[in-house]
DRENDO-1510 file (C-alpha; in Angstrom, 1 decimal, always signed):
<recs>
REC; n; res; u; v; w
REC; 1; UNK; -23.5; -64.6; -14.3 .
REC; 2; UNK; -23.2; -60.9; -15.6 .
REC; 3; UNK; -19.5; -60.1; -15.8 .
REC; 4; UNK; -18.5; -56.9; -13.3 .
REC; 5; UNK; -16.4; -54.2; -14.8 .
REC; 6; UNK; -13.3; -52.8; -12.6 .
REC; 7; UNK; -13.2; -49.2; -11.9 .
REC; 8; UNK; -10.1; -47.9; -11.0 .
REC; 9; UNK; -10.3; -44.3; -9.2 .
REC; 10; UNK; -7.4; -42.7; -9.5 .
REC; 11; UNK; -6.2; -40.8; -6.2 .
REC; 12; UNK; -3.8; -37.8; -6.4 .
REC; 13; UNK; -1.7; -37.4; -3.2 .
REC; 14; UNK; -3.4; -34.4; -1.0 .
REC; 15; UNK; -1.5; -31.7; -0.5 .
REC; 16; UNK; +0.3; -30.6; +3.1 .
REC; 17; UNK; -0.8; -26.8; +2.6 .
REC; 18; UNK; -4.1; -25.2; +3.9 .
REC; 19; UNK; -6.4; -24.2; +1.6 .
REC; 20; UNK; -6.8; -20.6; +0.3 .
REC; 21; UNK; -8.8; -18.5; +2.3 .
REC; 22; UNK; -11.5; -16.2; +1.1 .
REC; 23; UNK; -10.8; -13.0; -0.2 .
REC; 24; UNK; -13.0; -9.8; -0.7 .
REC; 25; UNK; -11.1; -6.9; -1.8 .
REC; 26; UNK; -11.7; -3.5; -2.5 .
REC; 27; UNK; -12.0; -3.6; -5.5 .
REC; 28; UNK; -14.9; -6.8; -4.8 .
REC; 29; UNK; -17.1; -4.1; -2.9 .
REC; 30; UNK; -16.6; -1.2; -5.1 .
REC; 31; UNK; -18.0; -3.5; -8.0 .
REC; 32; UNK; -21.2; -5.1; -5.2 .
REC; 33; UNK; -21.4; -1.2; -4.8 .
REC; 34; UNK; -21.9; -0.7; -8.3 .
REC; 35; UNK; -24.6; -3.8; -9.3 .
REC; 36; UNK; -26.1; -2.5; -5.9 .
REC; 37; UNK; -26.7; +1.1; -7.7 .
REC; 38; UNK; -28.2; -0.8; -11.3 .
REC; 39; UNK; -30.3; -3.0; -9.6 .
REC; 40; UNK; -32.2; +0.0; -8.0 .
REC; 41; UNK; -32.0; +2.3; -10.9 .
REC; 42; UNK; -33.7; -0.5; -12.6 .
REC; 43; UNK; -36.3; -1.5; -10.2 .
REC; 44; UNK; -34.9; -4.9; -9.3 .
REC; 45; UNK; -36.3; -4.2; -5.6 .
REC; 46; UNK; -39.4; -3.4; -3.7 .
REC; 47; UNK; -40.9; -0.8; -2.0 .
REC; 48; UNK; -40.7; -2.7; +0.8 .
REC; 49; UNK; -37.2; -3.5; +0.7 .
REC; 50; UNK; -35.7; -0.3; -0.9 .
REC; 51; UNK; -34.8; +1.5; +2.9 .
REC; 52; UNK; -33.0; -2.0; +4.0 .
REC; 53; UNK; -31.1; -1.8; +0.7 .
REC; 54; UNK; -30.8; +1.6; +0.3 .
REC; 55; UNK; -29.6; +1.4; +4.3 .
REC; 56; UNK; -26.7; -1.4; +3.2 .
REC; 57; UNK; -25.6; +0.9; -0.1 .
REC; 58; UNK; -25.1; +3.8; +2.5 .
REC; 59; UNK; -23.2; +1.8; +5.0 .
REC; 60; UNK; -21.0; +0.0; +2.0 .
REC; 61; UNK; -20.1; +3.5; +0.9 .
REC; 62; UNK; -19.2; +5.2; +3.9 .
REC; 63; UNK; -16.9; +2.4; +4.4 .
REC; 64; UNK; -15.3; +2.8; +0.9 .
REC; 65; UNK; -15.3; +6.3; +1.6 .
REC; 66; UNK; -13.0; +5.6; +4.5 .
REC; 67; UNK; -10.6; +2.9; +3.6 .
REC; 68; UNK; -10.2; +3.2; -0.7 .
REC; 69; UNK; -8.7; +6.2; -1.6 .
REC; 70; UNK; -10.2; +8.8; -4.0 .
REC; 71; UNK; -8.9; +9.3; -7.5 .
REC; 72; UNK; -7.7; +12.5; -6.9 .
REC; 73; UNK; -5.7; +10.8; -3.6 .
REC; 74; UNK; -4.3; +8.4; -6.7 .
REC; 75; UNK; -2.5; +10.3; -9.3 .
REC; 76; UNK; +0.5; +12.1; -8.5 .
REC; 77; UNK; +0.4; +16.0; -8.9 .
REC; 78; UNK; +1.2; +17.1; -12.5 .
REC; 79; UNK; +4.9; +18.4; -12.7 .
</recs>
């Protein structure tokens, strides 16, 4: 007979909390705006999918237009 080895699996005690939710800040969709703007300057889509990209870019910046605040909104006015 072929001699079995044990395998002992360790098991760490599960935590009582809920796990993290996903986060997306501001700073996430200014940065998807960003690779967004490369990949078309590059070429990285389609004729035929440049107006439904182009169409998400515009609605992604209107909405960072709205909500982040501009850099001149930032800094505080020189004394």
């Amino acid at each position: 007979m072929e001699s079995q080895e044990n395998i002992q699996i360790e098991s760490q005690p599960v935590a009582d909390t809920a796990p993290t939710p996903p986060e997306l800040t501001i700073t996430d969709l200014v940065n998807i705006r960003s690779i967004v703007d490369v990949a078309v300057r590059r070429g990285a889509f389609g004729a035929t999918e440049a107006s439904a990209v182009g169409a998400a870019f515009d609605k992604l910046n209107m909405f960072l237009n709205a909500v982040a605040p501009t850099k001149t909104e930032e800094q505080p006015p020189a004394a």
